[in-house]
C-alpha positions in Angstrom: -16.5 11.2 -24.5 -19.9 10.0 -24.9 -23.0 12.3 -25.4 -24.8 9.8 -24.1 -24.0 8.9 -20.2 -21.6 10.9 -17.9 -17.6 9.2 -17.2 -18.5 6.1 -14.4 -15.6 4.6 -12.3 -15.6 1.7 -10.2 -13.8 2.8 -7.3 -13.0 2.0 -3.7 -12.2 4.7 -1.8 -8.8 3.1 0.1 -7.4 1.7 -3.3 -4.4 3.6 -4.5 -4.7 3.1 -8.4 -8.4 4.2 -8.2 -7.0 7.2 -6.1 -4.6 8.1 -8.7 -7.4 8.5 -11.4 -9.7 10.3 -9.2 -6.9 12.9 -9.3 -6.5 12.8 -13.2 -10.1 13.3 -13.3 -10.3 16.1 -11.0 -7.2 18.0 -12.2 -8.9 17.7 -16.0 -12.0 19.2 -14.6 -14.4 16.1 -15.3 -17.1 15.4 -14.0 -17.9 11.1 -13.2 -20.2 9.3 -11.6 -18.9 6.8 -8.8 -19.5 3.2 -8.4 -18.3 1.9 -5.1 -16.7 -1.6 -5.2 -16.2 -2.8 -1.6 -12.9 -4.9 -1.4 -13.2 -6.6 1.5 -17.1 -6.8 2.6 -18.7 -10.2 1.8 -15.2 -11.7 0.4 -14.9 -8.9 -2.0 -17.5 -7.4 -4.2 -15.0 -7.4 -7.2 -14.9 -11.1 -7.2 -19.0 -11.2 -7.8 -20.6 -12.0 -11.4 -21.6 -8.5 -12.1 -18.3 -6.9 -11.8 -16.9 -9.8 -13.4 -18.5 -9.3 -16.4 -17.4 -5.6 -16.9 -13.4 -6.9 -15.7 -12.7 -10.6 -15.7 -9.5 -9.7 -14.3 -11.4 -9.0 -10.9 -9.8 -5.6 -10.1 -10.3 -2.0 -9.7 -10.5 0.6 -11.0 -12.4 0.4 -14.2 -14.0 3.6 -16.2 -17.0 3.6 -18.3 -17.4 5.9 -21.0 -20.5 5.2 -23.1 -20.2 1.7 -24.4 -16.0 1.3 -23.9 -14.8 0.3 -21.0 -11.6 1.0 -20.0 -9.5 -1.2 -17.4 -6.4 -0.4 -15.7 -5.4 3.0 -14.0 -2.8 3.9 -16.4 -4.3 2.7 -19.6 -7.4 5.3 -18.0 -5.4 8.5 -17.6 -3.6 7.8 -21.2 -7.2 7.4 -22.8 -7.8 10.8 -21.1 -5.0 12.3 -22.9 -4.9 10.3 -25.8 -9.4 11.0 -26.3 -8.6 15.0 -25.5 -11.0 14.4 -22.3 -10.4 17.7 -20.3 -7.2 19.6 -19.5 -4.6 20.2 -18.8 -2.5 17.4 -20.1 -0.8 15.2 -18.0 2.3 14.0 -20.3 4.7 17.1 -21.2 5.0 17.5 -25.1 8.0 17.0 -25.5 9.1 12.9 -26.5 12.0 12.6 -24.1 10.3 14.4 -21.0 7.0 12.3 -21.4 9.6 9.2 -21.2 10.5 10.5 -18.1 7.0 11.1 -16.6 5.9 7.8 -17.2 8.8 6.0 -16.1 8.1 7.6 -12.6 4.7 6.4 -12.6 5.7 3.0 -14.0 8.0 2.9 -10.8 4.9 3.6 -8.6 2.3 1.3 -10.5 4.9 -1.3 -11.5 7.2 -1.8 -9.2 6.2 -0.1 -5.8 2.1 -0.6 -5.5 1.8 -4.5 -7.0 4.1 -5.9 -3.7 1.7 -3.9 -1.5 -1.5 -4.7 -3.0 -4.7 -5.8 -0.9 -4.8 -9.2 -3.2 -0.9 -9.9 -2.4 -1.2 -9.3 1.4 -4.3 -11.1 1.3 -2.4 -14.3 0.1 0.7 -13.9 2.5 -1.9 -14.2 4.8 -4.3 -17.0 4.0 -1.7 -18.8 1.2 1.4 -18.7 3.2 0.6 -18.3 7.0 2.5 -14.8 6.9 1.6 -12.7 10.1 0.5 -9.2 10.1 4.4 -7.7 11.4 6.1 -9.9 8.9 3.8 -9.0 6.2 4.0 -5.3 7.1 8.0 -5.7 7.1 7.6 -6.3 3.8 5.4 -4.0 2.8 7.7 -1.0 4.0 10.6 -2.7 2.8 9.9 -2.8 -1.0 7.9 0.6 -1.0 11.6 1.7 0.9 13.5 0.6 -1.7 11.0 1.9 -4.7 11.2 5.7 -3.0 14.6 5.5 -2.6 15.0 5.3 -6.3 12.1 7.4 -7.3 13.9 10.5 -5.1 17.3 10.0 -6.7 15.9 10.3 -9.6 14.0 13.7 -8.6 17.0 14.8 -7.0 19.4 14.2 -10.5 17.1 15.9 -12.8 17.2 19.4 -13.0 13.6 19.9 -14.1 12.2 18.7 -10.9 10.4 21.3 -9.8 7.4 22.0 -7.6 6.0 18.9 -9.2 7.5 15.5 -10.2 8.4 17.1 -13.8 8.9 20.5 -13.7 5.6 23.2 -12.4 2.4 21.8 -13.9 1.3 18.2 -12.1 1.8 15.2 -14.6 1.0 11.5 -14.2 3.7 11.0 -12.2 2.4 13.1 -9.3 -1.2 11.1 -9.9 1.0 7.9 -9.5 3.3 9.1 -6.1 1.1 10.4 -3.9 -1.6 7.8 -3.4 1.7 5.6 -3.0 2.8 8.4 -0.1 -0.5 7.6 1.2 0.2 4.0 1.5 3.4 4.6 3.0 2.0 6.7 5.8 -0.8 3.9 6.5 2.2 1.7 6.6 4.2 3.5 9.2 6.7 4.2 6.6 9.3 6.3 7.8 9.4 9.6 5.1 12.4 11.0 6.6 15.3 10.2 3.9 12.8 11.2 0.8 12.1 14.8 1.3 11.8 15.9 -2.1 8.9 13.5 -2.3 7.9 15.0 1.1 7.6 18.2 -0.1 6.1 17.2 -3.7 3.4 15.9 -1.4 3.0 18.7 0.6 2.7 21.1 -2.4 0.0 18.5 -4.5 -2.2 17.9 -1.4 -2.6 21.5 -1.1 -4.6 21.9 -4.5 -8.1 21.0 -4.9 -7.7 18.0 -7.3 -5.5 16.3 -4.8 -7.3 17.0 -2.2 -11.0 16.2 -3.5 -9.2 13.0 -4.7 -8.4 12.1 -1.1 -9.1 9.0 0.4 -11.1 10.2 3.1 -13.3 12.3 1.0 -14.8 9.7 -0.8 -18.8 8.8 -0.6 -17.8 4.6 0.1 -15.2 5.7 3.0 -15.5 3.5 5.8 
């Protein structure tokens, strides 16, 4: 990390992939500066020349560390571990069991969060004339079908333990439960996922989840 200026991330406080790296932050013990970047007010500040600059893609979340900046949530966390920023790690050591933790957050990031994002309901809407129930129907459909998957796979491995991979959190918790989040905003129905459930319980209930929390964020509305 730089000497030179603190960690800064470009963050809204309602966006799941900036949630999920305010809680590999926290659980690494960093400390970073915040830099709102309202969504929605005035069209969406991400889509203005300044943020631009730092992300032509036009998305959150984005960390600055010194002169690098780093864009994506994932490619964040894994410069964390990969730059020895804080601890604990948050990929197991072992080859085969980090393959596992990141396919569960690929399933999240990937798979789950993109057909829920603010940018694709914002063109169902405008693009495609799709009303709020029908675009909401298909909201909790594919985050349905992405949790149904993610808990058989919890349910067939045996290291599955308090956490998504065994009793330390990983990047897979970081990844599911800003997504559990989402699904309760959605009116998601948790009922037939309760490993999940209770993963969620259990990672809320420690103080890097919880500081991470939506709700507890400087920018929330």
């Amino acid at each position: 990390m730089s000497t030179e200026s603190p960690l800064t991330l470009y963050d809204y406080w309602r966006s799941s992939a900036c949630y999920r790296v305010r809680i590999a932050l926290n659980l690494k013990g960093l400390a970073y500066a915040q830099k709102p970047v309202h969504l929605v007010r005035d069209g969406g500040e991400q889509h203005g020349a300044a943020y631009r600059e730092l992300n032509p893609q036009e998305v959150i979340p984005a960390l600055v560390d010194g002169q690098r900046v780093i864009r994506q949530s994932l490619a964040i966390i894994e410069y964390l571990e990969e730059a020895r920023l804080g601890t604990p790690a948050l990929l197991p050591a072992n080859a085969r069991d980090r393959a596992h933790v990141r396919s569960l957050a690929l399933l999240v990031a990937c798979d789950i969060h993109p057909l829920n994002n603010l940018r694709v309901m914002q063109y169902l809407e405008r693009e495609l004339g799709m009303e709020q129930a029908t675009r909401e129907r298909w909201t909790r459909h594919w985050m349905q079908e992405g949790f149904r998957a993610f808990e058989a796979i919890l349910a067939a491995d045996s290291a599955t333990g308090p956490f998504c991979h065994g009793d330390l959190p990983t990047l897979a918790d970081a990844c599911l439960i800003p997504q559990v989040y989402n699904a309760n905003r959605f009116g998601v129905d948790m009922t037939p996922y309760p490993i999940i459930r209770r993963i969620n319980e259990h990672c809320l209930a420690l103080p890097a989840f919880d500081a991470a929390r939506p709700e507890k964020q400087p920018d929330a509305a």
